[in-house]
mmCIF file of the N, C-alpha and C atoms, coordinates in Angstrom:
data_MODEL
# 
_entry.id   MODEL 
# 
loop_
_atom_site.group_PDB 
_atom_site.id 
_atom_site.type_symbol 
_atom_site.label_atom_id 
_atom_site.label_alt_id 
_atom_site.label_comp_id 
_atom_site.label_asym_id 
_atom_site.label_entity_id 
_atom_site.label_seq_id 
_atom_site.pdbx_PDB_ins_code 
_atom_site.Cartn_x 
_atom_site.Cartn_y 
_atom_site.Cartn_z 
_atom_site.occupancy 
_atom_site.B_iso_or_equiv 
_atom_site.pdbx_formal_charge 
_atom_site.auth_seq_id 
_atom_site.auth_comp_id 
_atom_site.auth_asym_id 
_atom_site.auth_atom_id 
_atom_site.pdbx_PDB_model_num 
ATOM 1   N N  . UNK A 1 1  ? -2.001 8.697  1.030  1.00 0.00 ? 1  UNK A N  1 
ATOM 2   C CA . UNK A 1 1  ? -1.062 8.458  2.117  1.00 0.00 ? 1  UNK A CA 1 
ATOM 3   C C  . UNK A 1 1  ? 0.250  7.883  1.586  1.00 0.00 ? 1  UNK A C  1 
ATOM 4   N N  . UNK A 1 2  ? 0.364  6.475  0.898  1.00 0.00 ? 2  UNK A N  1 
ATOM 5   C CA . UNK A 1 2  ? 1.470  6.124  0.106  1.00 0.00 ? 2  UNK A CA 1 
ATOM 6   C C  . UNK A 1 2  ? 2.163  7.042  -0.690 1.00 0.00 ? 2  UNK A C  1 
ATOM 7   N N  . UNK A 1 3  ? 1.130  7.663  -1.815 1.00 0.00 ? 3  UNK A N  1 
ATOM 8   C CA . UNK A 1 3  ? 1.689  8.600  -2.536 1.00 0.00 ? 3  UNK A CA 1 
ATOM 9   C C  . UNK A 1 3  ? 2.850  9.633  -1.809 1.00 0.00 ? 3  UNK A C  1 
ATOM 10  N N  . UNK A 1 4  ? 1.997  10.223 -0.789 1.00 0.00 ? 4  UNK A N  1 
ATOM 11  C CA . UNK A 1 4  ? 2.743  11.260 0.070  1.00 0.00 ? 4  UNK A CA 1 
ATOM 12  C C  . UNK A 1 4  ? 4.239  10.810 0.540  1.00 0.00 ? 4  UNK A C  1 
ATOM 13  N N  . UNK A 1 5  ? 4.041  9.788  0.801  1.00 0.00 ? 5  UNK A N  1 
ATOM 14  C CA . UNK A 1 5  ? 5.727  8.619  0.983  1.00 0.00 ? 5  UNK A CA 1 
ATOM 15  C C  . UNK A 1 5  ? 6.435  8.490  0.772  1.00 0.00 ? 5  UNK A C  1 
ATOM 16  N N  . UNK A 1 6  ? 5.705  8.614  -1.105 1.00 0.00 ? 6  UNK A N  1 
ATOM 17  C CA . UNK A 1 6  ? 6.311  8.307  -1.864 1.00 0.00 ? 6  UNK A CA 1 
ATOM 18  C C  . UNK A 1 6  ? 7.038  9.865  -2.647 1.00 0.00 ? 6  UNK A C  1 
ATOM 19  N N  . UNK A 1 7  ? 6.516  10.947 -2.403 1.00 0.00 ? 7  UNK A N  1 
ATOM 20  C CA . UNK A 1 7  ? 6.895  12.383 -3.275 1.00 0.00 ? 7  UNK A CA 1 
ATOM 21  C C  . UNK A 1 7  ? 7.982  12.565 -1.923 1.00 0.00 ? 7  UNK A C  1 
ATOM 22  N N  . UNK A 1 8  ? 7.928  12.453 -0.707 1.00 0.00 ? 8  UNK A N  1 
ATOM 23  C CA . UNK A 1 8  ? 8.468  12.917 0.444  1.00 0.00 ? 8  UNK A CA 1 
ATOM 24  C C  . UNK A 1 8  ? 10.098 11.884 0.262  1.00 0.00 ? 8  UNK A C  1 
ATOM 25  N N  . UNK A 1 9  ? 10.080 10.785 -0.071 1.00 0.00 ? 9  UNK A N  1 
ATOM 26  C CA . UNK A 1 9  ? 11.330 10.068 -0.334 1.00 0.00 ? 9  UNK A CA 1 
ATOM 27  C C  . UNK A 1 9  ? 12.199 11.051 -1.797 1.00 0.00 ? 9  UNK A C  1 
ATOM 28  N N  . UNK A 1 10 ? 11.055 10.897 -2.599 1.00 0.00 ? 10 UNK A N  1 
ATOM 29  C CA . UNK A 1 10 ? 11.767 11.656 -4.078 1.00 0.00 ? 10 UNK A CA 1 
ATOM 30  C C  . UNK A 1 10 ? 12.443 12.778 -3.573 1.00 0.00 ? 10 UNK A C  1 
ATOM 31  N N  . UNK A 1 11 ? 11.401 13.824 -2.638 1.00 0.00 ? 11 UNK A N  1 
ATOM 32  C CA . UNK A 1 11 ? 12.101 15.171 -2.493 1.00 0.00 ? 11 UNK A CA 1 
ATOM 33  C C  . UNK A 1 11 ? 13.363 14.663 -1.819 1.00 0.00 ? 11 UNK A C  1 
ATOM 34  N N  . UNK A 1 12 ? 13.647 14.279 -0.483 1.00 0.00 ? 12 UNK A N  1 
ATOM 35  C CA . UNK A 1 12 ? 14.225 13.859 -0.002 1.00 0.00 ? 12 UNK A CA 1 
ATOM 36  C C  . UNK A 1 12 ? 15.794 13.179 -0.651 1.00 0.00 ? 12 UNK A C  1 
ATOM 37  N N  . UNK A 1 13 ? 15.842 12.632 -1.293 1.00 0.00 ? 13 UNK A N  1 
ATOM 38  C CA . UNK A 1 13 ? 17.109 12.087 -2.332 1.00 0.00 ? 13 UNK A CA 1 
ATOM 39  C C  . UNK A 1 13 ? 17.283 13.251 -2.686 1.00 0.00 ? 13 UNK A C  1 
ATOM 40  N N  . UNK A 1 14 ? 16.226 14.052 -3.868 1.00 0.00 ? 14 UNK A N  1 
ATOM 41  C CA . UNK A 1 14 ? 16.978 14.694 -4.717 1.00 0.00 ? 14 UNK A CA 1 
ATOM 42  C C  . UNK A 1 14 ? 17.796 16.159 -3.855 1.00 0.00 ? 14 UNK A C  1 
ATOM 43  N N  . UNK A 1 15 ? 16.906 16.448 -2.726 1.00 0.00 ? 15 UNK A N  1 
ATOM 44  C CA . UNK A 1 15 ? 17.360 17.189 -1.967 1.00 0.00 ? 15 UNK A CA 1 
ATOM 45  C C  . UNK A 1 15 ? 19.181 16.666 -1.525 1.00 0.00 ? 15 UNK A C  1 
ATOM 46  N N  . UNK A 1 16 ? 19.112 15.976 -1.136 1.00 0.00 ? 16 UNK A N  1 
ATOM 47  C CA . UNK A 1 16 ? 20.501 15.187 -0.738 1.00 0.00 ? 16 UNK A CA 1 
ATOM 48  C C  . UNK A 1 16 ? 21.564 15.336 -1.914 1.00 0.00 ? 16 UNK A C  1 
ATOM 49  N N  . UNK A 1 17 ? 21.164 14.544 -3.097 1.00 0.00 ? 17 UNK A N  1 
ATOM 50  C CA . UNK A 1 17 ? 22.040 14.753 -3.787 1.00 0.00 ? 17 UNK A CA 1 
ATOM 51  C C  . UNK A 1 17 ? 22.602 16.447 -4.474 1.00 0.00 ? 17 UNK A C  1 
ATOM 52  N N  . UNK A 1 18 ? 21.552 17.176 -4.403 1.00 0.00 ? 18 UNK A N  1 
ATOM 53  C CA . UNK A 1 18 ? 21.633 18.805 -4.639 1.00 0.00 ? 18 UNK A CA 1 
ATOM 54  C C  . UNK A 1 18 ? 22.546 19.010 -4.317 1.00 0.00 ? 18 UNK A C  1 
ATOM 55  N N  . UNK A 1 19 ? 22.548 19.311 -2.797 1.00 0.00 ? 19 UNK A N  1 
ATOM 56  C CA . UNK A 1 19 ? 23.274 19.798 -1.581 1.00 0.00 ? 19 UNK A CA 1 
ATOM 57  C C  . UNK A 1 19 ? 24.374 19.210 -1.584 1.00 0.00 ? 19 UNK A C  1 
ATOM 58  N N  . UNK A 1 20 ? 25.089 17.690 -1.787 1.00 0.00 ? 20 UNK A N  1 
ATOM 59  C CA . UNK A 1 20 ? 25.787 17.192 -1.772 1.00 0.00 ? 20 UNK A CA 1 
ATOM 60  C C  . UNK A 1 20 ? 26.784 17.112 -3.278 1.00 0.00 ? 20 UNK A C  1 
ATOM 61  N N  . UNK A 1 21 ? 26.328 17.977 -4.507 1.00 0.00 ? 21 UNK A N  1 
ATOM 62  C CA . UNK A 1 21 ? 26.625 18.417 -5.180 1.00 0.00 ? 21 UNK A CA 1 
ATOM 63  C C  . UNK A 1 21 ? 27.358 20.081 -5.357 1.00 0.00 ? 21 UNK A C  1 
ATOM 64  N N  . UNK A 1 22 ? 26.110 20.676 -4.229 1.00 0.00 ? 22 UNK A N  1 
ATOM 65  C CA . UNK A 1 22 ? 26.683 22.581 -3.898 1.00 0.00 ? 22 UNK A CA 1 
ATOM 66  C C  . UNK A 1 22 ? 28.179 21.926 -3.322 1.00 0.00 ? 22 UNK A C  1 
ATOM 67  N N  . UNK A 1 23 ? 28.162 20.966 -2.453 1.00 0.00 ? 23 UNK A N  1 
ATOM 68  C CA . UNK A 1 23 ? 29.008 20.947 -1.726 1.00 0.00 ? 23 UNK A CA 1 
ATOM 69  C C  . UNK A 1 23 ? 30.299 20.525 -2.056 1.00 0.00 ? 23 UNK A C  1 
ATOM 70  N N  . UNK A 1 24 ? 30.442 19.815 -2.821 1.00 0.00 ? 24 UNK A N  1 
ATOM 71  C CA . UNK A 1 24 ? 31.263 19.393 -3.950 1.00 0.00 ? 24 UNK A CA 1 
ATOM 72  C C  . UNK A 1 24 ? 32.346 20.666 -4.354 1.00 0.00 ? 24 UNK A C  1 
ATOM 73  N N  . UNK A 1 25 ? 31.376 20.990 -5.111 1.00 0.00 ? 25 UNK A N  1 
ATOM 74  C CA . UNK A 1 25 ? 31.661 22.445 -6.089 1.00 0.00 ? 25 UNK A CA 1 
ATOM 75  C C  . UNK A 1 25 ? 32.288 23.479 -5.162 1.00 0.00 ? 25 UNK A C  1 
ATOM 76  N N  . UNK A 1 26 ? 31.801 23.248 -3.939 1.00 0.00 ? 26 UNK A N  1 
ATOM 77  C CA . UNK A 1 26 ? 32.551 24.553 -3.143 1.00 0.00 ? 26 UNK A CA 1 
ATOM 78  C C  . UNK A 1 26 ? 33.722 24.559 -2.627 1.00 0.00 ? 26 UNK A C  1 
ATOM 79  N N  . UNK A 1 27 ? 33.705 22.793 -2.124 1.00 0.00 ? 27 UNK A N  1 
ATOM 80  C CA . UNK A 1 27 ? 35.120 22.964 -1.692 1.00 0.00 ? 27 UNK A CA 1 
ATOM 81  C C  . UNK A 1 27 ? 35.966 22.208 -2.197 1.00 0.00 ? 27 UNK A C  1 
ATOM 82  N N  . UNK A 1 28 ? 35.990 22.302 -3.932 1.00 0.00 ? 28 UNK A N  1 
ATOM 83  C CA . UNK A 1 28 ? 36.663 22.495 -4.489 1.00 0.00 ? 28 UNK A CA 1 
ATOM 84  C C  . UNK A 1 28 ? 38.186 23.423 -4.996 1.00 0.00 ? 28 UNK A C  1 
ATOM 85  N N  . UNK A 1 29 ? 36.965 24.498 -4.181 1.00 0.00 ? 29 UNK A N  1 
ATOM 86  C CA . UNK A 1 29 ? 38.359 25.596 -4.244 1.00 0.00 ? 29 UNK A CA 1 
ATOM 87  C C  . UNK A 1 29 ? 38.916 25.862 -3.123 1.00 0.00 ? 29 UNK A C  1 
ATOM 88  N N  . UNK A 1 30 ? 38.887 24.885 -2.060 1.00 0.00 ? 30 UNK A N  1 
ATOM 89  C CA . UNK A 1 30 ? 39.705 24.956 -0.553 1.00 0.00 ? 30 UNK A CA 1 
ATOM 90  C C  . UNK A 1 30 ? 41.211 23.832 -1.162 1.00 0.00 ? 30 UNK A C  1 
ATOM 91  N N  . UNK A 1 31 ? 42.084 24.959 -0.582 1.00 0.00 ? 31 UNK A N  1 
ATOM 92  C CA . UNK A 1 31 ? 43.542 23.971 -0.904 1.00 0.00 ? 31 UNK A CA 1 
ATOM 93  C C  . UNK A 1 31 ? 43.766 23.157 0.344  1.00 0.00 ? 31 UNK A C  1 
ATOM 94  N N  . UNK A 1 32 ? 43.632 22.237 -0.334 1.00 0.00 ? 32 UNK A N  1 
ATOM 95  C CA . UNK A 1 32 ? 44.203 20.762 1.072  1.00 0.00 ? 32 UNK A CA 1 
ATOM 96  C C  . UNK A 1 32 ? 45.209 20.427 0.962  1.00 0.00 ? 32 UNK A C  1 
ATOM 97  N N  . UNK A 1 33 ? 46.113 20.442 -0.255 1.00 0.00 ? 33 UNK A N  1 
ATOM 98  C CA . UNK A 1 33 ? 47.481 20.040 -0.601 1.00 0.00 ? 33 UNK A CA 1 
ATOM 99  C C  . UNK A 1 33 ? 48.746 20.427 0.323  1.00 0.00 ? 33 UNK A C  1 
ATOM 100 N N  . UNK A 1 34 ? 48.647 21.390 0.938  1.00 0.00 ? 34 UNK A N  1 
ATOM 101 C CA . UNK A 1 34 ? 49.658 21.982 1.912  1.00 0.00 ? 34 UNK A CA 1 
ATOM 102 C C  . UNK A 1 34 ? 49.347 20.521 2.813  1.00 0.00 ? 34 UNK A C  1 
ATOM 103 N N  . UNK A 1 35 ? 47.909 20.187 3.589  1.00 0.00 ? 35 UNK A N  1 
ATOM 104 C CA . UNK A 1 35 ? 48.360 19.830 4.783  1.00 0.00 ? 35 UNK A CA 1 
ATOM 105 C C  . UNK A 1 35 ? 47.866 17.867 4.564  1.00 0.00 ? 35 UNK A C  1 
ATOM 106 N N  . UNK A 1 36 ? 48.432 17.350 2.804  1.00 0.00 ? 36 UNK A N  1 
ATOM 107 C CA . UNK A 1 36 ? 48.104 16.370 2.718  1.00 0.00 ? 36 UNK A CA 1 
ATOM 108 C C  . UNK A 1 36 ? 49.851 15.938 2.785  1.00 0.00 ? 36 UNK A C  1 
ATOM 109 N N  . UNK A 1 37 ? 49.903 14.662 3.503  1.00 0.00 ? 37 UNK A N  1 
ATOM 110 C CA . UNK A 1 37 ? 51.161 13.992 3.700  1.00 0.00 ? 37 UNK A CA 1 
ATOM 111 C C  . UNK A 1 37 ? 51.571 13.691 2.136  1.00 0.00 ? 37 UNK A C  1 
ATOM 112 N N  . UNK A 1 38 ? 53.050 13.407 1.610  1.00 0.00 ? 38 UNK A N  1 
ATOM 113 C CA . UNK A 1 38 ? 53.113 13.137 0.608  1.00 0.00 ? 38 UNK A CA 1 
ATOM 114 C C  . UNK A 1 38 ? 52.871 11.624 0.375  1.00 0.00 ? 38 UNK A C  1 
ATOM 115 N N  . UNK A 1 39 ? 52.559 11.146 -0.556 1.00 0.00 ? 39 UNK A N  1 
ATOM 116 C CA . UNK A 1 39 ? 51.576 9.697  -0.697 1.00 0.00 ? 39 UNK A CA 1 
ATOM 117 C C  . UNK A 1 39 ? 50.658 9.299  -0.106 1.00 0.00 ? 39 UNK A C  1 
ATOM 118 N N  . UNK A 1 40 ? 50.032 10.282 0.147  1.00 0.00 ? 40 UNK A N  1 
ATOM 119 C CA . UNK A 1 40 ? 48.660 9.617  0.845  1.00 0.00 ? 40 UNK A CA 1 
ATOM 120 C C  . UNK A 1 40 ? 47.390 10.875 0.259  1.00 0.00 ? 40 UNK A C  1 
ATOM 121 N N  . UNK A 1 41 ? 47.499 10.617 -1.034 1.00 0.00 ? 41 UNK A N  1 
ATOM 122 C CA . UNK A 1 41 ? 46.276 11.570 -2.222 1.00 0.00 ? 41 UNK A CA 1 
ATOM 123 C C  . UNK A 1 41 ? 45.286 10.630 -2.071 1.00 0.00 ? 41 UNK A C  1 
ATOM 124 N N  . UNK A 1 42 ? 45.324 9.639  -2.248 1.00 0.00 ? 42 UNK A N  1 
ATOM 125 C CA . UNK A 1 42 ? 43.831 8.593  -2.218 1.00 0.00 ? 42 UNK A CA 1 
ATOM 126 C C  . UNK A 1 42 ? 43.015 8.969  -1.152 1.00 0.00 ? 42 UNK A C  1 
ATOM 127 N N  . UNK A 1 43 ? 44.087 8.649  0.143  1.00 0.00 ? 43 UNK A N  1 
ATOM 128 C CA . UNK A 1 43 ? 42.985 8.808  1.712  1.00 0.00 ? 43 UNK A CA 1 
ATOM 129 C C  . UNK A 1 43 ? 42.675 10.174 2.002  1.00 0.00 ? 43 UNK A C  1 
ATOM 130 N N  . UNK A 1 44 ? 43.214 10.884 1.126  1.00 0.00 ? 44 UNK A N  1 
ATOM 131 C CA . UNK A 1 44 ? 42.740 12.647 0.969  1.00 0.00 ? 44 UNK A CA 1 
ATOM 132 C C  . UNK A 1 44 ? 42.042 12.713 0.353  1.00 0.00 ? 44 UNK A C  1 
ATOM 133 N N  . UNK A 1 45 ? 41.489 12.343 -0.936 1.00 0.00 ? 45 UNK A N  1 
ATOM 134 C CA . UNK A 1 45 ? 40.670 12.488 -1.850 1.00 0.00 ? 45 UNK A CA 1 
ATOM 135 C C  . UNK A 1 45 ? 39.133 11.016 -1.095 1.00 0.00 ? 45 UNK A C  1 
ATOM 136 N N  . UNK A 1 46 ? 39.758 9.920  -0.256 1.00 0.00 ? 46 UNK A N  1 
ATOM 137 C CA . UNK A 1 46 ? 38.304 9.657  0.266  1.00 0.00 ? 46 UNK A CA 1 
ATOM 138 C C  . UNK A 1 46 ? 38.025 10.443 1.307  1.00 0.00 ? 46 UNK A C  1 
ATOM 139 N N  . UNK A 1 47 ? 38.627 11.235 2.104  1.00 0.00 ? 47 UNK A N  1 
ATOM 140 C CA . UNK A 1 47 ? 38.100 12.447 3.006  1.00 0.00 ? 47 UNK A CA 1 
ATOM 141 C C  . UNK A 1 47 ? 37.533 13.045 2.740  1.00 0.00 ? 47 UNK A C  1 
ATOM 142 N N  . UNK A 1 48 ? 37.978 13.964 1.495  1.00 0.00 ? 48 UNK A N  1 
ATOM 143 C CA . UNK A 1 48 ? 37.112 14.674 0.899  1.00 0.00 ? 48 UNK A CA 1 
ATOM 144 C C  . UNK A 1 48 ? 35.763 14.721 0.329  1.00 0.00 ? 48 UNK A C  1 
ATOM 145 N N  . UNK A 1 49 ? 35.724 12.814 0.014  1.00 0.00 ? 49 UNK A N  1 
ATOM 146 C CA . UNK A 1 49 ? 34.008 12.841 -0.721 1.00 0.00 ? 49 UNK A CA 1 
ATOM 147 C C  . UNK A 1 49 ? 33.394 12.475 1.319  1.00 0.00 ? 49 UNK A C  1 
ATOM 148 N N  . UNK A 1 50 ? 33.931 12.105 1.924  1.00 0.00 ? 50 UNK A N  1 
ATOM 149 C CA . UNK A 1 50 ? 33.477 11.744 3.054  1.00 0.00 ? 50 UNK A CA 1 
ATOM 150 C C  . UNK A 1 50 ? 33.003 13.127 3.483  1.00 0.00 ? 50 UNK A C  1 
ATOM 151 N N  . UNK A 1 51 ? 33.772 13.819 4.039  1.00 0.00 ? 51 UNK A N  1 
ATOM 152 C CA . UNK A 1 51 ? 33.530 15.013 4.261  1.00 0.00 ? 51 UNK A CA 1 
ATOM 153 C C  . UNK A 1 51 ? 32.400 15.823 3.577  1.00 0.00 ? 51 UNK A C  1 
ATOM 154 N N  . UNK A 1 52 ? 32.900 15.942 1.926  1.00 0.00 ? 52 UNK A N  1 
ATOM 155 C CA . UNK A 1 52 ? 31.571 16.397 1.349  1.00 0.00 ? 52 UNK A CA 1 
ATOM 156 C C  . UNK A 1 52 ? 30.062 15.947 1.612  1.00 0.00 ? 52 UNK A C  1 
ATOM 157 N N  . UNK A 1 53 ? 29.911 14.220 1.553  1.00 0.00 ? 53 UNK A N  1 
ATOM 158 C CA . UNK A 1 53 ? 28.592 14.000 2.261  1.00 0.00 ? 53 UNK A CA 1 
ATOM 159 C C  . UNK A 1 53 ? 28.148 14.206 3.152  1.00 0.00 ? 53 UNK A C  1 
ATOM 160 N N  . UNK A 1 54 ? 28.936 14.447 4.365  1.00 0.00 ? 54 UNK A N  1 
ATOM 161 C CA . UNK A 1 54 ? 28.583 14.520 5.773  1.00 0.00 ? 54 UNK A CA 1 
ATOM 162 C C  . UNK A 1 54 ? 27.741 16.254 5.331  1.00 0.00 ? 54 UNK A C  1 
ATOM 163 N N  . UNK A 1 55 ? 28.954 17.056 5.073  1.00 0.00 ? 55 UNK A N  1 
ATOM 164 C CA . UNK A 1 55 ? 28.224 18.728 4.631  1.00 0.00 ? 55 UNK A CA 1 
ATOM 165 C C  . UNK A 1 55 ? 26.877 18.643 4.126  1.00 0.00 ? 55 UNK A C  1 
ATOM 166 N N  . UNK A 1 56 ? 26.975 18.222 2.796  1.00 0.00 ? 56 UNK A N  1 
ATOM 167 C CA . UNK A 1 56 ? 25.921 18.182 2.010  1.00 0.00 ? 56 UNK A CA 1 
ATOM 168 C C  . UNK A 1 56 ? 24.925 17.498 2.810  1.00 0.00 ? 56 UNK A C  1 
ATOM 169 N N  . UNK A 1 57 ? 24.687 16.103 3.624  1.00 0.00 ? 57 UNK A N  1 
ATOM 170 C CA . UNK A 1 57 ? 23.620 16.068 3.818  1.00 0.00 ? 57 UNK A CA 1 
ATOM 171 C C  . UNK A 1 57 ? 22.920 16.645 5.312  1.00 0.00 ? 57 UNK A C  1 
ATOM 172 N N  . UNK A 1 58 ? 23.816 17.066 5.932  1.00 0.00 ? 58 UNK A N  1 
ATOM 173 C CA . UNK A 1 58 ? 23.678 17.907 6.661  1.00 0.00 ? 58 UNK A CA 1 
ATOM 174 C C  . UNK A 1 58 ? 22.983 18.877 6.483  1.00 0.00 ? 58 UNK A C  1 
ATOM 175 N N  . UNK A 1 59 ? 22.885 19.794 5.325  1.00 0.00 ? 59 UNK A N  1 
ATOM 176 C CA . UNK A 1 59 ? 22.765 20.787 4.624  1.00 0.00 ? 59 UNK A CA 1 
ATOM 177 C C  . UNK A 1 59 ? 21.206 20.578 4.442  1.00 0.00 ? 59 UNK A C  1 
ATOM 178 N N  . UNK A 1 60 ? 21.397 19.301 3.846  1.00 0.00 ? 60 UNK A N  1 
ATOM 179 C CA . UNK A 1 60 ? 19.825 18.952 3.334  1.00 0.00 ? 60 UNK A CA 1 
ATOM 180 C C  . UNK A 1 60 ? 19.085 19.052 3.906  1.00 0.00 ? 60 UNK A C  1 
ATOM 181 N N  . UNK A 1 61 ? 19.540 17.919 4.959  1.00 0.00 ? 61 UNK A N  1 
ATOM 182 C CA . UNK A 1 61 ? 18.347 17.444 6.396  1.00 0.00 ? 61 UNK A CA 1 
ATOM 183 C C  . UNK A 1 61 ? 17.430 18.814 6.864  1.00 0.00 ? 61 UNK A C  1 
ATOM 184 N N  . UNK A 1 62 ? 18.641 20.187 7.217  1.00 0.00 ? 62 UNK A N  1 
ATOM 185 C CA . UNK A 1 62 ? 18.030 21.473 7.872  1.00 0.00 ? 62 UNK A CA 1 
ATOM 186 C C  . UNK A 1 62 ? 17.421 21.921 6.965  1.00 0.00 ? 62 UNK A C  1 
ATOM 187 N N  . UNK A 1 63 ? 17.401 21.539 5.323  1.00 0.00 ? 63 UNK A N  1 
ATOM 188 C CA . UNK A 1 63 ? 16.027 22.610 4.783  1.00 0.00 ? 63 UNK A CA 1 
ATOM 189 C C  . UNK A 1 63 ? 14.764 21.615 4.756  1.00 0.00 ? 63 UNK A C  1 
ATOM 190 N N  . UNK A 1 64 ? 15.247 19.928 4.827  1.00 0.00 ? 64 UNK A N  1 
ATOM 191 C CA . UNK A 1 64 ? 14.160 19.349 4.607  1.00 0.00 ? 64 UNK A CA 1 
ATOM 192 C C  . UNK A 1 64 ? 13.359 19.338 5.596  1.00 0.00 ? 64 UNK A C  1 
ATOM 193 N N  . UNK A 1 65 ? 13.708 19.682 7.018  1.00 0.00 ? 65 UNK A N  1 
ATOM 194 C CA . UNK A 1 65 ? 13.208 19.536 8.121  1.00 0.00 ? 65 UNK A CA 1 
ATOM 195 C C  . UNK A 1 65 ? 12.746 20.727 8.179  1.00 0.00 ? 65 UNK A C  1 
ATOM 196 N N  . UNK A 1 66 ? 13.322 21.932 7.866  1.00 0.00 ? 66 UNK A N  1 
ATOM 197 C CA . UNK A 1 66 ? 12.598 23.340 7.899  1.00 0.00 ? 66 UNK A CA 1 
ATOM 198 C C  . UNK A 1 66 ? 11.019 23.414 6.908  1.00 0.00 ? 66 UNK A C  1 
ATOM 199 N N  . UNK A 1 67 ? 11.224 22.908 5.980  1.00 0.00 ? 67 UNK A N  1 
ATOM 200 C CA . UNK A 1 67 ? 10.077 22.530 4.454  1.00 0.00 ? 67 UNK A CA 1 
ATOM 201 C C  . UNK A 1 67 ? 9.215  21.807 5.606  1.00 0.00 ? 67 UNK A C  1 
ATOM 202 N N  . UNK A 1 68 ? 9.503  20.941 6.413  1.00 0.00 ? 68 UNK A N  1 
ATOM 203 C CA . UNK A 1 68 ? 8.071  19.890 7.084  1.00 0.00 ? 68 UNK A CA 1 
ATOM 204 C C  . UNK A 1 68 ? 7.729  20.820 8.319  1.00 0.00 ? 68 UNK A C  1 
ATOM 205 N N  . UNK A 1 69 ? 7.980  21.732 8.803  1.00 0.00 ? 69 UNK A N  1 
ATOM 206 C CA . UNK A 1 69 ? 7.857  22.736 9.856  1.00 0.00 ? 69 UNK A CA 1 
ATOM 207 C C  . UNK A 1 69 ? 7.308  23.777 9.511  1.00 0.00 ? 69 UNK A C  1 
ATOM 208 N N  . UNK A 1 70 ? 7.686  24.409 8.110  1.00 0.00 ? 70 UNK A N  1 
ATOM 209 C CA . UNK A 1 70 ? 6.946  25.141 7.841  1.00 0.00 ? 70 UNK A CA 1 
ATOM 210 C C  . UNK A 1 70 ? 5.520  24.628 7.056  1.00 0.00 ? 70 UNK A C  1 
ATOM 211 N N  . UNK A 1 71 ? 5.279  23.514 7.005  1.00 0.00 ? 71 UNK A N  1 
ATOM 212 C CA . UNK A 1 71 ? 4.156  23.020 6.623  1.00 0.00 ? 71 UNK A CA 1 
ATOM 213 C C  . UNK A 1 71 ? 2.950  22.772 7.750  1.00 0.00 ? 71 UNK A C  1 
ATOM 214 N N  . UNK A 1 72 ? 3.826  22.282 8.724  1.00 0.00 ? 72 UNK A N  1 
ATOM 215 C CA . UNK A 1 72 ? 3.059  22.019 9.959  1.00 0.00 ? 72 UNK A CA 1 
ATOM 216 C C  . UNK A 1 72 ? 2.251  22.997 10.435 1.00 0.00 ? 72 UNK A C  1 
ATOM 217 N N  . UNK A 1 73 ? 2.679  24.194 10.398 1.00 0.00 ? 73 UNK A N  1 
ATOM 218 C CA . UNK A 1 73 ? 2.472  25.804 11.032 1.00 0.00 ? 73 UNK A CA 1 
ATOM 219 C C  . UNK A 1 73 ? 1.101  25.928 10.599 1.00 0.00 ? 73 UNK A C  1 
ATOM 220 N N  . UNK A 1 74 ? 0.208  25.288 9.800  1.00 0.00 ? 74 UNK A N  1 
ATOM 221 C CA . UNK A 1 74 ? -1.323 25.193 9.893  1.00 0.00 ? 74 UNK A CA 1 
ATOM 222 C C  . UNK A 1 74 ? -2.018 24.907 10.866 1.00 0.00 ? 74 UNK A C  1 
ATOM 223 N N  . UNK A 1 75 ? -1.069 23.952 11.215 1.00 0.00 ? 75 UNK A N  1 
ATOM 224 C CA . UNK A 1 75 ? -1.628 23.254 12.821 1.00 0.00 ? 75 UNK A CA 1 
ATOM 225 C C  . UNK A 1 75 ? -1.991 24.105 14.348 1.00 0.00 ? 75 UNK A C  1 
ATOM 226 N N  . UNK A 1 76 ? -0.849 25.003 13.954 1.00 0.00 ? 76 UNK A N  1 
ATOM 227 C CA . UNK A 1 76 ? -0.758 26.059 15.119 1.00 0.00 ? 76 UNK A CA 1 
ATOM 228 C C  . UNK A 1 76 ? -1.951 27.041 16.042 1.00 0.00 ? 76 UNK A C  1 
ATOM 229 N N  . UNK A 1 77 ? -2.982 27.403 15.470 1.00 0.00 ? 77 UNK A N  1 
ATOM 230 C CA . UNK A 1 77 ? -4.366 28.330 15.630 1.00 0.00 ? 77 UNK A CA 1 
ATOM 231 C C  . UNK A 1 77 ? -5.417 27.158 14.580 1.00 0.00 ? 77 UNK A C  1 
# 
């Protein structure tokens, strides 16, 4: 039971950080510079990791929650 807790937290992080890594990498290549004010790169660049986490773990949550649903489906018959 603990154990299970305990692999379900591991997946869980590493899932997060994955996703929050794809996410990184992708929108990387979206240009924000057109619609960033001039001197204000910092509060653009914390948007951006803000933004990226929100994606990424967003991202996560729907496969981690899909992974415990499709597990459940034993239950069904």
């Amino acid at each position: 039971m603990l154990q299970s807790l305990g692999v379900d937290a591991l997946t869980g992080m590493i899932s997060h950080v994955f996703f929050i890594i794809i996410t990184w990498r992708v929108l990387q290549g979206v240009r924000i510079e057109p619609i960033i004010k001039k001197g204000q790169l910092f509060e653009a660049r914390v948007l951006f990791v803000f933004v990226t986490i929100m994606i990424g773990t967003s991202v996560s949550r729907f496969f981690l929650e899909f992974l415990n649903w499709s597990q459940d489906l034993i239950y069904l018959f």
